[in-house]
N, C-alpha and C positions, 0 to 999 in steps of 0.2 A: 442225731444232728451233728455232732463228733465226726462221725464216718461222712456224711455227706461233706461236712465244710473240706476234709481232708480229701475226697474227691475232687471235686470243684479245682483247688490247688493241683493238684496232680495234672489235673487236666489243663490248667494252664500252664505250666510249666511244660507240659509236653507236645504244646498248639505250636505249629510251626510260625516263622518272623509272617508271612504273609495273612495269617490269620488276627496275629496282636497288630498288625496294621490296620486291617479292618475295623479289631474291636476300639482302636484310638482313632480312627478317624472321625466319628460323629464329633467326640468331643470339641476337637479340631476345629470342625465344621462350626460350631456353635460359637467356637472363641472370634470365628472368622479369620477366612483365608487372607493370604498375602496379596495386597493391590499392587498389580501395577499401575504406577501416577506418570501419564505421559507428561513429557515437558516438550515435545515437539511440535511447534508450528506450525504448517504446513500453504503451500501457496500452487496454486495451480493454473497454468497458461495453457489456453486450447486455441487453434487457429483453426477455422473450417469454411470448407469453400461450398458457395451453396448457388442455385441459378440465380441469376438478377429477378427473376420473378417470385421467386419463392426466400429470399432474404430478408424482404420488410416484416412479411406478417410471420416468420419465425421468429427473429430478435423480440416482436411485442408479444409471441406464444412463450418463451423464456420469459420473459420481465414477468406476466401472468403465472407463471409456475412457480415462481419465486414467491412472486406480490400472495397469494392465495394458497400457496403452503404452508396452514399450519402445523402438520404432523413434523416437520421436520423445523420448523421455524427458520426460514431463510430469509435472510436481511438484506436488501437492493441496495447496495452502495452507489453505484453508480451509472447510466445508461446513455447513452450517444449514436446519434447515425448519422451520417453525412450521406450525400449522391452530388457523385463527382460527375460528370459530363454524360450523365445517365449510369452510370456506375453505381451499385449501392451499398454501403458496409456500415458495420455496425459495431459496436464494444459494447458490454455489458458485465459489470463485475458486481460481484456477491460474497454476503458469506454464508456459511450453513455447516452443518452438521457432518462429519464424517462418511454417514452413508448415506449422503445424500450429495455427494457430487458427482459420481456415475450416471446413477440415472437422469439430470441435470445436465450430463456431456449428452446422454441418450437422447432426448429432447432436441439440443439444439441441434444435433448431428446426423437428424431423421432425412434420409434421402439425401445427405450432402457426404464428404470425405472429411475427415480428420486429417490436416495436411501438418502438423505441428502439435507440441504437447513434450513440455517442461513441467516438472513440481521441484519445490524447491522447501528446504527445510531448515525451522532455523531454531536451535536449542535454547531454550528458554530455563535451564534447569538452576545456572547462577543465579540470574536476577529472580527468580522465585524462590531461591533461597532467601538471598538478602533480603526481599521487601519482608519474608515470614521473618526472620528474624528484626529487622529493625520495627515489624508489629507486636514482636513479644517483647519489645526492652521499652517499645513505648508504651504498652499496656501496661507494664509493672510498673515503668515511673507512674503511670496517670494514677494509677491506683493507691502510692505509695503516696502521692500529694492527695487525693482526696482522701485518707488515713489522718492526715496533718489536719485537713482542714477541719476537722471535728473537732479538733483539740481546742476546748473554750479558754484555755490559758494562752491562747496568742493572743499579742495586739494589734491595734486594729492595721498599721501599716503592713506587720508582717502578712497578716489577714490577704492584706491585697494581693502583697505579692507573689505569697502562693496561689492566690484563684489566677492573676497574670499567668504563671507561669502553667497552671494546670489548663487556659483557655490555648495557651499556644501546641502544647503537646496534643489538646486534643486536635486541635486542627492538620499540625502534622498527620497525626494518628489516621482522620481521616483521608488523609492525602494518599499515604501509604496503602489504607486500603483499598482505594479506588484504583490505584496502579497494580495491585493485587488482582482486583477485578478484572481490570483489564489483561493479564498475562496470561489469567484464566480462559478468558474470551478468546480469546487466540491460542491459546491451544484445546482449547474445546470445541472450538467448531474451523474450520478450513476456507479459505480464502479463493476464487474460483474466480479468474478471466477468461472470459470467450472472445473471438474476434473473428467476425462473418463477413467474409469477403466473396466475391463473386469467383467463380472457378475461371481459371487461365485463358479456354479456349473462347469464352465468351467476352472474356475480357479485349482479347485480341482479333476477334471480329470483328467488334463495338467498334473498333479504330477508325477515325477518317480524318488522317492527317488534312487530305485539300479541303474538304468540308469544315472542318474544324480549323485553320487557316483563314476563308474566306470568311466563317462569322465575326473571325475576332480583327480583322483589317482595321475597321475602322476602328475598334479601341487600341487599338496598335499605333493606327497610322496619328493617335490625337496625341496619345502617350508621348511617341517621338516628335512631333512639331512643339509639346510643351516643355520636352528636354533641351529643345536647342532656343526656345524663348528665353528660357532658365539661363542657358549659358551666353546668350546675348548679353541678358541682364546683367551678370554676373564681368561680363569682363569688359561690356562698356564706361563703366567707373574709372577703371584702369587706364582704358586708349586718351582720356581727358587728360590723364597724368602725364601719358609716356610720350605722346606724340610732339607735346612742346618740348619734353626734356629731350626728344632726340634732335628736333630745329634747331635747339638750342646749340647740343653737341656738334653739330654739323658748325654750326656758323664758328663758335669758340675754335675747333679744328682750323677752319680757314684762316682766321687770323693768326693765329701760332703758327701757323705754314710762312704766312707772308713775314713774319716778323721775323723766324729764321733764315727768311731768304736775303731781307736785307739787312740781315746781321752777318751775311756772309762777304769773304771780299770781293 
């Protein structure tokens, strides 16, 4: 047994570095490797041109990709479509999970162009410091007041004012942690704008200045006869004022004229 154990040694000693790497890394492994802790935000803007025919029931195929995803849990913030003079677009913003906003650009960008496309990043690594540490100094007060509060030798005011004081930290407390939450949320999952616009050429065919002219005449032509009703109104107040003060000046002139004529010799 002697000989074997002094084997054994030998042969570790003479195992080269790539080998005792080996033999320590299970350990390693079980202590658990090094995470990386993103603290990156991330936000994403996609513009994409699509036909005027095929924009409406894309924007509501996104909204449904989103709404009925749960492997990836995407949350619909917010969704809007306007049609402008038969023109149709849309916005649609989300949030979701890392790998899940590719495929989510893939969806809305089926059979149209990606004309645009920003991310933007924003580091969150201070303020999820701070709020973890102002959770670790209000955990150990709270703890440090309900320590006191067991102590049957207080009386009964101080009584109070440590449970005051332990109701306010923990409120704090929870405050902090919901901002915690919140930091987390955002950098754990990514923030995605779409924006679905009809493609140029279409846009520009759609055009008909005299056609679109002739419809809106009459809300034009009522628009302008109410702006100068307005401006009658508006400055006939005034001509009640100014017209006698100018009578007035005329005539006061004419006497001052005469009076210096026969004040002359």
């Amino acid at each position: 047994m002697f000989l074997v154990a002094v084997s054994a040694a030998a042969c570790a000693k003479a195992a080269p570095p790539s080998a005792k790497l080996a033999m320590v890394a299970p350990a390693e492994e079980r202590q658990g490797a090094i995470r990386i802790d993103r603290t990156l935000a991330y936000e994403h803007r996609v513009g994409i041109e699509l036909s005027a025919t095929v924009l409406p029931e894309r924007l509501d195929a996104v909204r449904r990709e989103c709404v009925e995803d749960t492997k990836r849990a995407c949350t619909l913030l917010d969704v809007s479509r306007q049609d402008t003079r038969g023109m149709p677009s849309g916005r649609i913003r989300m949030r979701l999970p890392p790998n899940g906003v590719e495929p989510m650009i893939a969806v809305a960008g089926a059979g149209g162009k990606v004309v645009s496309r920003t991310t933007h990043a924003e580091d969150l690594a201070q303020p999820v410091a701070d709020t973890d540490r102002q959770i670790a100094l209000l955990t150990t007060h709270r703890d440090r007041l309900a320590e006191i509060m067991k102590n049957r030798e207080l009386k009964v005011d101080q009584l109070i004012t440590v449970s005051k004081e332990l109701a306010t930290v923990q409120v704090e407390l929870d405050a902090r942690a919901t901002e915690r939450a919140n930091l987390r949320r955002r950098i754990d999952t990514e923030l995605l704008e779409i924006q679905l616009a009809v493609e140029g050429s279409q846009f520009g065919g759609a055009r008909t200045p005299v056609r679109d002219a002739l419809r809106s005449f009459t809300v034009d032509f009522t628009d302008a006869v109410g702006q100068v009703i307005s401006f009658v109104a508006m400055v006939l107040p005034w001509l009640v004022v100014v017209l006698p003060g100018i009578v007035l000046l005329r005539l006061f002139w004419r006497w001052a004229g005469r009076r210096f004529l026969r004040g002359q010799p």
